[in-house]
C-alpha positions in Angstrom: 0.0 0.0 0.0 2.6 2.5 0.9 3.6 4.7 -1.8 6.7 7.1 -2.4 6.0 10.9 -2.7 7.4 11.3 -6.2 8.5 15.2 -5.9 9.7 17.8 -3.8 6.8 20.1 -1.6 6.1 23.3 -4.0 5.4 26.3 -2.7 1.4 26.8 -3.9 1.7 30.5 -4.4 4.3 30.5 -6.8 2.2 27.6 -8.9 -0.9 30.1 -8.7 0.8 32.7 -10.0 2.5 30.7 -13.1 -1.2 29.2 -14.1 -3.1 32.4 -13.4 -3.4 33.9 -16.8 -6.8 35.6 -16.9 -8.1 33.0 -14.4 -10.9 34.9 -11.6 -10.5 31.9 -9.2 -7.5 29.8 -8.7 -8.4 26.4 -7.1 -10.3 28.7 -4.3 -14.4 28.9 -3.3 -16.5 31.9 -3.2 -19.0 32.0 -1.0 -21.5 35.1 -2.0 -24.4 35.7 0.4 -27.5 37.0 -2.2 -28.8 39.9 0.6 -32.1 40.1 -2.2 -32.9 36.9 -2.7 -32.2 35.0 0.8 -29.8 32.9 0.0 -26.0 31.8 0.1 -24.6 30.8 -3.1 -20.5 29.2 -4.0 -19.2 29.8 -7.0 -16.1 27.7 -8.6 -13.8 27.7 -10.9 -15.3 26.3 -14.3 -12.6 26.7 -16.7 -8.8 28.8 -16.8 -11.3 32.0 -17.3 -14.8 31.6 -16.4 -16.6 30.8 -12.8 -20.0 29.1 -11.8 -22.3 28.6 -9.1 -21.8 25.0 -7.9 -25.9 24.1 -7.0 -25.2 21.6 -4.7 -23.7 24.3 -2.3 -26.7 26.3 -2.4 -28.2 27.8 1.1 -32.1 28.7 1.0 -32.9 30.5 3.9 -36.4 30.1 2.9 -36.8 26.2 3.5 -34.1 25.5 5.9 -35.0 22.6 8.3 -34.8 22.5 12.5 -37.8 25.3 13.2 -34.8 27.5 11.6 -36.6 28.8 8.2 -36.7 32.3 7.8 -37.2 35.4 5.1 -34.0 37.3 6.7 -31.2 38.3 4.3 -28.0 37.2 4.8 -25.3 40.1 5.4 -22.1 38.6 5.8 -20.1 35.1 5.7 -17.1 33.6 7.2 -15.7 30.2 7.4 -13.6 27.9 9.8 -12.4 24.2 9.0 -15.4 23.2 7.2 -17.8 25.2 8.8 -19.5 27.9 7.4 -21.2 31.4 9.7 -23.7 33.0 8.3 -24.6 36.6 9.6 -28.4 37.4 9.1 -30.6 41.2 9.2 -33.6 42.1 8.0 -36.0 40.0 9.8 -35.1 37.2 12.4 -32.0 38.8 13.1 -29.4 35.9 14.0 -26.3 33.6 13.0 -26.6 30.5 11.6 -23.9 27.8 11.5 -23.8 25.2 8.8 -21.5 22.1 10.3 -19.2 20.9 7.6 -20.5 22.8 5.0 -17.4 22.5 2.8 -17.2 18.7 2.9 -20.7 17.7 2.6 -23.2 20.9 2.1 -26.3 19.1 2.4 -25.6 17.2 5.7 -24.9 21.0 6.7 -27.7 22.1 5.7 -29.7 19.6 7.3 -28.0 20.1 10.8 -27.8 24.0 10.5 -28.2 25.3 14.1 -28.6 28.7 15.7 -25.3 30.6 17.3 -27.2 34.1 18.8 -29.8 36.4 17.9 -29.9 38.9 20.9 -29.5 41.5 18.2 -31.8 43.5 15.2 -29.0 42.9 13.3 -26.1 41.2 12.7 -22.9 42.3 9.9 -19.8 41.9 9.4 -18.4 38.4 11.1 -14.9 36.9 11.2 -13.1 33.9 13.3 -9.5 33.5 14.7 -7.6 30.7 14.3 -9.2 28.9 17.6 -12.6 29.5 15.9 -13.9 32.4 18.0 -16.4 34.8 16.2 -16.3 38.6 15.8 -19.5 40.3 14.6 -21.2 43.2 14.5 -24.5 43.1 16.4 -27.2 45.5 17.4 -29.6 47.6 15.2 -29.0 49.5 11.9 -26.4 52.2 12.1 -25.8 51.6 15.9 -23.6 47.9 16.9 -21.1 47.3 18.6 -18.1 44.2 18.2 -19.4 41.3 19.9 -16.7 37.8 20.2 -18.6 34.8 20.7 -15.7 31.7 21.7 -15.4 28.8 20.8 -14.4 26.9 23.7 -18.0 27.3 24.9 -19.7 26.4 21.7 -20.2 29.9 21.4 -22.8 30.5 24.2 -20.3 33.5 26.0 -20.3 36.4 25.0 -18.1 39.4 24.9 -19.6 42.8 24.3 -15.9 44.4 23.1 -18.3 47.7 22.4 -18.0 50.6 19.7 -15.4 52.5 21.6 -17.5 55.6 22.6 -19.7 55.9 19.7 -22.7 55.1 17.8 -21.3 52.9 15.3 -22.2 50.6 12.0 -19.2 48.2 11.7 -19.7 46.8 8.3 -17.0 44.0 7.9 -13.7 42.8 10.2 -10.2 40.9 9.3 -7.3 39.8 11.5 -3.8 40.4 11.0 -1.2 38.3 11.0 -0.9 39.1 15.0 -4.1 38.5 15.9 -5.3 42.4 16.2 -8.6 43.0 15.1 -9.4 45.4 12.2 -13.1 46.8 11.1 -14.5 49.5 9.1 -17.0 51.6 10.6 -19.6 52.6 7.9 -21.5 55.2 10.0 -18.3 57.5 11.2 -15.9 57.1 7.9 -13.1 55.4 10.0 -11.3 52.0 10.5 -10.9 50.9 13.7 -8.4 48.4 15.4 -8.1 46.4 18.8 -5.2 45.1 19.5 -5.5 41.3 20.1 -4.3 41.6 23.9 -7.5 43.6 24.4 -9.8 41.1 22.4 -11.4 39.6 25.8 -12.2 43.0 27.5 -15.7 44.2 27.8 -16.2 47.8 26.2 -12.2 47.6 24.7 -9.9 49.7 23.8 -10.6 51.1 20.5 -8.0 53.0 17.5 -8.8 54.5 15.2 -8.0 56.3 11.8 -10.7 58.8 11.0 -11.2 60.1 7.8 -10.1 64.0 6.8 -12.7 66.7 7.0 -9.9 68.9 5.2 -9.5 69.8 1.0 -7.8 66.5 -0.7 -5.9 68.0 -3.2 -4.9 71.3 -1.4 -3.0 69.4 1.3 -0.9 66.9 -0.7 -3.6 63.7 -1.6 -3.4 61.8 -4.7 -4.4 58.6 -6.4 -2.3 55.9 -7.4 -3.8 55.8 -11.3 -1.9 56.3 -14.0 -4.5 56.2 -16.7 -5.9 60.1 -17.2 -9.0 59.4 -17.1 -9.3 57.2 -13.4 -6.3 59.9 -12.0 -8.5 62.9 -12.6 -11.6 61.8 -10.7 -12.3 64.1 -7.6 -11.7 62.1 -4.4 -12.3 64.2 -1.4 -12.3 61.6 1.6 -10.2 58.7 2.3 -13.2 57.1 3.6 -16.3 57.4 2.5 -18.9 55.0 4.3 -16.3 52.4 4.2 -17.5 48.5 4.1 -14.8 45.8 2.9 -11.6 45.1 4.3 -8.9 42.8 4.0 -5.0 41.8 4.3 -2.9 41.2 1.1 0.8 38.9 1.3 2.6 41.7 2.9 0.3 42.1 5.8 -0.8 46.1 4.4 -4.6 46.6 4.7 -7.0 47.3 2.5 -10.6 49.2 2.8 -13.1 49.3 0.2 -15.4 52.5 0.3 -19.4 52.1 -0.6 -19.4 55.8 -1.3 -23.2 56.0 -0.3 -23.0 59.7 -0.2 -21.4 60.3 -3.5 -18.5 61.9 -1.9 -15.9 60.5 -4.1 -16.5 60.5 -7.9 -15.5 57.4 -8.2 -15.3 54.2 -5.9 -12.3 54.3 -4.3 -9.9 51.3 -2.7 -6.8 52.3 0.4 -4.2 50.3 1.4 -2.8 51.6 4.9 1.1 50.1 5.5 2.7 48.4 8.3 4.0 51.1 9.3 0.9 53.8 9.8 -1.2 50.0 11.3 1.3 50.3 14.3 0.9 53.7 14.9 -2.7 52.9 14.5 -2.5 50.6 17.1 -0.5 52.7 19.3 -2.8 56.3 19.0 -6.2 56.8 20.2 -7.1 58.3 17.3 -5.3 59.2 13.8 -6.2 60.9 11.5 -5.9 60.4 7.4 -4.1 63.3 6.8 -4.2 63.6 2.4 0.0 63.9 2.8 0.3 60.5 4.1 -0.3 59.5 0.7 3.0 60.7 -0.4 4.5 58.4 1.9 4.8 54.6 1.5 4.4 54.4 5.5 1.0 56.2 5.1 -1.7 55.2 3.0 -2.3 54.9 -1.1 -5.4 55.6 -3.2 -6.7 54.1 -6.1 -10.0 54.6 -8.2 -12.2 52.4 -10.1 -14.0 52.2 -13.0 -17.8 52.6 -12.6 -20.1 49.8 -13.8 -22.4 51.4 -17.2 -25.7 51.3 -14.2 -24.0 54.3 -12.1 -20.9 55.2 -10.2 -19.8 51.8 -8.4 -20.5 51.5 -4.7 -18.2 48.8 -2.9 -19.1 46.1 0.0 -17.2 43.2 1.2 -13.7 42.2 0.1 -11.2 39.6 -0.2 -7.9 39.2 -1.2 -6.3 35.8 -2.4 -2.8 36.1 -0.7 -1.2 33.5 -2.9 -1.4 35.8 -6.0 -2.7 39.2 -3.9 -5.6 39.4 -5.9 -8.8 41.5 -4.8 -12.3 40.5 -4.9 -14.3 42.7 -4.1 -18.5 42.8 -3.9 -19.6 45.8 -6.3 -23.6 46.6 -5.1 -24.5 49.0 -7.8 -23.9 46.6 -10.9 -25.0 43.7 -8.5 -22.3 41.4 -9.4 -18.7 42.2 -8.2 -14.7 43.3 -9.6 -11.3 41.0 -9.5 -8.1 43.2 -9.4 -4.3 42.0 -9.1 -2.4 44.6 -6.4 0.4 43.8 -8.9 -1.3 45.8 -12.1 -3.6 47.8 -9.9 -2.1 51.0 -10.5 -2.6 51.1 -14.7 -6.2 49.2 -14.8 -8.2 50.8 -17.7 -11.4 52.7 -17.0 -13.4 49.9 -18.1 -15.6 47.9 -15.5 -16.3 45.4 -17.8 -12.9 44.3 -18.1 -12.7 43.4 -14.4 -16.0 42.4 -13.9 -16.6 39.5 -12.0 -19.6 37.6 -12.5 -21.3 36.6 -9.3 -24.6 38.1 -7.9 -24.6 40.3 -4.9 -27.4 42.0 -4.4 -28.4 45.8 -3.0 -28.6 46.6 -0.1 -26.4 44.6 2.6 -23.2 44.5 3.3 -21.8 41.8 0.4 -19.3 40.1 2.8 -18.0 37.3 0.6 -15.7 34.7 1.1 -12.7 33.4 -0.5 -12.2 29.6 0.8 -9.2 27.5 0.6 -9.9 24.3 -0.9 -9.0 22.8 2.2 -12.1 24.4 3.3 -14.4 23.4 0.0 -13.3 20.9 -1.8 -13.2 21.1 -5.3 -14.5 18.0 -7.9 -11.0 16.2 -7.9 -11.8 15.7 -3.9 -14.9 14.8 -3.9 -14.6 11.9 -6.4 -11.0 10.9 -4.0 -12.7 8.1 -2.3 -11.2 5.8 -4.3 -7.5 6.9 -3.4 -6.4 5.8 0.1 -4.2 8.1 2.3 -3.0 7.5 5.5 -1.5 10.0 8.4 0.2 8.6 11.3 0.5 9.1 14.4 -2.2 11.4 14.5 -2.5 13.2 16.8 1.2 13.8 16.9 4.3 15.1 18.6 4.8 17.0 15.1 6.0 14.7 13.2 4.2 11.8 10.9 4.4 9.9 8.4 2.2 9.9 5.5 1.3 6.5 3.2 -1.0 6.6 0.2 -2.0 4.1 -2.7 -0.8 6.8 -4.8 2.4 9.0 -5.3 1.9 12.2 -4.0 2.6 14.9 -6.4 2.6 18.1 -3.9 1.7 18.9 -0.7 0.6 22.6 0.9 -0.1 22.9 4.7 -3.1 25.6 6.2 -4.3 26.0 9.6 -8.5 26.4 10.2 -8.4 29.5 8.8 -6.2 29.1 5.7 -3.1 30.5 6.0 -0.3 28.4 4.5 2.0 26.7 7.2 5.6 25.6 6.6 6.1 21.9 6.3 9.7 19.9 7.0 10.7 16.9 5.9 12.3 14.8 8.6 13.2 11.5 6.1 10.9 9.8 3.4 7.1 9.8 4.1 8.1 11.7 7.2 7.3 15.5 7.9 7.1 17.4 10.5 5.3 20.5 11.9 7.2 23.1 14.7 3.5 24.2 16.2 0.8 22.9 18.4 -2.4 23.0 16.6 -5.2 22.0 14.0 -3.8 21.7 10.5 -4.9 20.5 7.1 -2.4 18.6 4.5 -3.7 19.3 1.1 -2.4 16.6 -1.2 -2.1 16.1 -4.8 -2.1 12.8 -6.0 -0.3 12.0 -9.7 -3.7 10.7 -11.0 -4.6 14.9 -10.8 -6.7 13.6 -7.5 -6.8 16.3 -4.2 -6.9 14.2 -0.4 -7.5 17.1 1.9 -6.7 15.3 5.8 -6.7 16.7 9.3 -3.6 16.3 11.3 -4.1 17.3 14.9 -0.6 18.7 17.1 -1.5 18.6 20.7 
């Protein structure tokens, strides 16, 4: 039975980026809550260029079993292991959680149980790598950050507040430290808690307010260098800010709805490192239009508006292995794919970098890009006729893995994606340096993808 890995571990990013071409999705799963039309849909990828909705991943909040049915639109989603958290408004305000929704959607579906629903309504949501959930809960235009943990199955809760005032905290993402980011549609400001104060009632809050001042008179500027996307009037960093994420070199990203029209055009900011730590470290900064002179401030870029009107921008996600940016457009009801890379020259064209899912208006439009550890893909489903063994398991931190196959590749993530180094101690042996919950995603040479759990105590 045992079989000998037939090649060296690749790094996945670096085989992303050689096959990406025009690709929108590269071996990843969208998950795109329909606010509108009450339900969750997944999209994959169909071919090098093109994605589809997958039906079998299909949520209908309409006909959902347990006493659980409801007409509420789903706001936001998030994802950890195989789970998938669904953040609802509208009308039975609440959050559902689908059990193993990547690896066997219906069986989800069928156990789908209820995590909260003290508020009247419920946005952005995120979860750490122990599984704990951040959301936004309360009523419209006034929520605070709420962390529901894991280790209780999610029945404490931990009112981290909205920082001294009336807030609307549209979507959240963690750094690679653990600190807590959010935009706060209602004040024009992002917001961070550092991830020592994460279990504090009525936390410590940062944040980096948008200017009140005249853009262009004190120093601001857009990245563009096409004419006719340069010489669109911004006049606020922020402008009702909803999506946010991290790219590959931990700077952050905010995507502005632009409700109010304040900007010409929608706009996307990437804040460094360097101005997150002083962030982090101030009570309150503000986004002064200089800093964007500075590569240790913040950078501006617009976008082209869909034909229906001037865009307006929701959730966000950005696939780290190729830093590419998907992003929920609300006006056009569908949504855009940029590459950071080639962000700078994209053409004032929306069709170009249209992508086609449907995301309806209003809500929030938090997507989700998951790993395909987290959904699997065709290739794993039909796997059952490949056999794969990990042993010891749990382990020390190091294992050995068998298979009736060679394995082609293997990539490492922990519950919520991130790619983990992997060693190789002798043949069919690897090791792992830290204690946790990890997935080995590997490629068999019949094209075949075994996704399996290792567990370091």
């Amino acid at each position: 039975m045992n079989k000998k890995i037939t090649s060296k571990i690749y790094v996945l990013g670096a085989l992303f980026c050689f096959f990406a071409g025009n690709a929108q999705l590269i071996n990843r799963a969208l998950v795109v809550p329909e606010f509108g039309n009450n339900t969750i849909k997944t999209y994959f990828p169909t071919t090098t260029s093109t994605i589809a909705v997958n039906p079998a991943y299909t949520i209908n909040l309409n006909s959902l079993p347990n006493g659980l049915a409801t007409t509420a639109s789903p706001n936001c989603t998030v994802m950890y292991g195989n789970d998938l958290f669904v953040t609802l408004t509208s009308a039975n305000q609440r959050i559902y959680r689908f059990p193993g929704y990547g690896n066997n959607p219906a069986n989800a579906i069928a156990n789908v149980s209820q995590i909260t629903n003290i508020g009247n309504d419920y946005v952005g949501i995120t979860a750490d790598a122990s599984g704990n959930i951040y959301t936004s809960e309360g009523s419209y235009l006034d929520t605070h950050i709420v962390k529901y943990t894991a280790a209780s199955n999610y029945a404490t809760r931990i009112d981290l507040g909205n920082g001294g005032s009336l807030s609307y905290f549209a979507n959240f993402v963690l750094d690679g430290s653990g600190n807590l980011w959010a935009t706060d549609y209602r004040n024009n400001r992002v917001i961070g808690i550092k991830s020592t104060d994460l279990n504090t009632t009525n936390t410590t809050f940062h944040s980096f307010m948008t200017n009140s001042t005249s853009w262009s008179a004190n120093g601001g500027h857009v990245e563009n260098t096409i004419a006719s996307l340069q010489n669109l009037a911004v006049s606020s960093a922020f402008a009702q800010p909803e999506g946010i994420a991290i790219d590959s070199t931990g700077k952050l990203w905010v995507a502005n709805n632009n409700d109010s029209g304040t900007n010409a055009a929608p706009t996307l900011v990437r804040i460094s490192t360097q101005l997150q730590s002083v962030i982090l470290n101030t009570a309150s900064t503000e986004a002064n239009p200089n800093l964007t002179n500075s590569t240790s401030g913040y950078q501006v870029w617009n976008l082209p508006s869909s034909v229906t009107g001037r865009g307006q921008l929701g959730g966000m996600q950005i696939d780290t292995a190729i830093d590419r940016i998907y992003v929920n457009e609300q006006v056009s009801g569908s949504g855009m794919w940029l590459d950071i890379a080639t962000l700078s020259n994209i053409a004032n064209n929306f069709t170009t970098y249209q992508l086609p899912i449907t995301s309806t208006n209003p809500g929030n439009g938090g997507i989700y890009l998951a790993t395909s550890t987290q959904i699997l893909n065709r290739k794993e489903v039909d796997s059952k006729s490949v056999t794969v063994s990990v042993y010891p398991n749990p382990s020390s931190g190091t294992f050995q893995i068998d298979s009736s196959l060679a394995i082609q590749k293997i990539t490492v993530y922990d519950p919520i994606g991130k790619q983990i180094p992997l060693s190789i101690t002798q043949d069919n042996k690897y090791s792992i340096q830290n204690s946790g919950i990890y997935f080995l995603q590997l490629e068999m040479e019949n094209g075949t993808i075994i996704t399996k759990k290792v567990i370091i105590p």
